[in-house]
C-alpha positions, 0 to 999 in steps of 0.5 A, spaced: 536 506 523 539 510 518 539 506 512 532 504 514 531 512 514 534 512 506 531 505 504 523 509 506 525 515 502 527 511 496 520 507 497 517 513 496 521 515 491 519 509 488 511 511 489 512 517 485 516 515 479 511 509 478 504 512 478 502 509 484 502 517 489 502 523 486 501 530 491 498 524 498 501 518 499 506 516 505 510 510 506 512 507 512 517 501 516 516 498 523 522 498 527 523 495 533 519 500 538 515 504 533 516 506 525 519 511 521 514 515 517 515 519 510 513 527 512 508 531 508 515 533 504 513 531 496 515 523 495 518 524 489 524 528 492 524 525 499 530 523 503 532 520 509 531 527 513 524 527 510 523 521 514 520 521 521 521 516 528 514 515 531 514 513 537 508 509 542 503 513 536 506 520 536 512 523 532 519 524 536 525 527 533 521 531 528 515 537 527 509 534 528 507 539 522 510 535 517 508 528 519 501 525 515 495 526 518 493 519 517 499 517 521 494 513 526 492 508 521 500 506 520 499 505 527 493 501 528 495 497 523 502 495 526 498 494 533 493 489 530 499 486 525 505 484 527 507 481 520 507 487 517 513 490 516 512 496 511 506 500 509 505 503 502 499 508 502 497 511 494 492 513 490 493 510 483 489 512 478 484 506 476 484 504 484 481 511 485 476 510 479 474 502 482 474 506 490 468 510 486 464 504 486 459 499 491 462 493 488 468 489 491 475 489 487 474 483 483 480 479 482 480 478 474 487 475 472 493 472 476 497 477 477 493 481 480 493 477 486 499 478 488 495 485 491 492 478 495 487 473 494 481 477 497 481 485 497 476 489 501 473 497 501 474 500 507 467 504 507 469 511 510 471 516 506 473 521 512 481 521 513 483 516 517 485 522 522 484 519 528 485 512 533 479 510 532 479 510 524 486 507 523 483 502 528 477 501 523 481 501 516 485 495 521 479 491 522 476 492 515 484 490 512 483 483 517 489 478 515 490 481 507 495 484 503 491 490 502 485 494 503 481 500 498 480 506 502 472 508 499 474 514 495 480 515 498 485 511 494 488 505 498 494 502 502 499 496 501 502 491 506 508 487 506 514 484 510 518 489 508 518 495 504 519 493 497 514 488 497 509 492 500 510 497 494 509 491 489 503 489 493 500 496 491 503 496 484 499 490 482 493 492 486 493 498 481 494 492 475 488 489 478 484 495 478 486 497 471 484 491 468 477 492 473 476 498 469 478 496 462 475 490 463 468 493 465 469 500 460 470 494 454 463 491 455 467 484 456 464 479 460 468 475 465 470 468 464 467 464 470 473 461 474 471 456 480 474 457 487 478 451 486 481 454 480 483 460 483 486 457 489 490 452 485 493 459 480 495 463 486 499 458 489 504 461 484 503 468 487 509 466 492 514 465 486 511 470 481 511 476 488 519 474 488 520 477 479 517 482 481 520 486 486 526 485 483 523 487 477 519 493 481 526 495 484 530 495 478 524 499 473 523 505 479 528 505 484 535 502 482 538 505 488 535 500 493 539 494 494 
């Protein structure tokens, strides 16, 4: 438990150093009867004794002050997910300008669907404070990797902390080149639905570079 506690505060540390959480954000890792949770404490200086153990949804061994308030999404998603191992939650700066808009987060160049193949906006912009509204972003995030929340930044999953942290550095890459894409005036190229399928196969051994390379950018310190 203890080196999980460390490996969840370098994960954040790691959010911050690259961009992908400023000020809110939180990270978090399933453990065998619960999940350990970052505390409102600033990300780029966490360490393990910022980390909280949450039990059965309520915080244990901590003050209950220093959890997020958005730990019920955490919680609802591990209930509706048991594949999911890690959360990592930010507000990357073109995420946040794309979670402004009514359209769906197109998926415009390979890499960014390491972020998943279809990414959905969950359309309340309320803190998911409460059991029924992490239960809601649990449904809008269904089987994907990762999920925008309507101007309010997004989330990432994976089966473990750092590639749920890489998942969410190449959401934020596909929404940056959304952005710049629209802000260019270009128009898209149109790719078929075979075609992508066939491109995102390689998603899996692209994913592999890139945590190591995620790893090595923002968090030498985690082995």
């Amino acid at each position: 438990m203890v080196g999980l506690r460390s490996a969840v505060a370098s994960t954040a540390r790691m959010l911050a150093s690259s961009g992908l959480a400023e000020a809110f954000g939180h990270v978090s890792a399933r453990t065998p009867t619960g999940f350990l949770i970052t505390s409102t404490s600033p990300l780029f200086e966490a360490t393990a004794d910022d980390v909280i153990r949450v039990e059965s949804g309520v915080p244990v061994g901590g003050p209950t002050r220093a959890a997020p308030l958005e730990m019920p999404m955490h919680t609802a998603i591990y209930d509706a997910r048991p594949d999911v191992r890690a959360i990592c939650r930010g507000h990357p700066p073109h995420v946040v300008i794309w979670g402004v808009s009514a359209e769906p987060l197109p998926l415009l160049h390979g890499l960014g669907g390491m972020a998943g193949r279809t990414v959905r906006t969950h359309p309340d912009i309320e803190l998911v404070k409460t059991a029924e509204a992490g239960e809601a972003v649990a449904r809008t995030l269904g089987d994907d990797a990762s999920v925008l929340l309507a101007a309010n930044g997004c989330l990432a999953v994976g089966a473990d902390l750092l590639e749920a942290a890489t998942r969410l550095w190449f959401l934020e890459d596909r929404a940056r080149v959304a952005v710049q894409a629209r802000s260019a005036g270009l128009t898209p190229i149109t790719i078929r639905e075979y075609t992508w399928d066939r491109r995102l196969q390689d998603s899996v051994p692209e994913l592999v570079r890139a945590r190591e390379w995620m790893r090595r950018s923002f968090a030498p310190d985690q082995e």
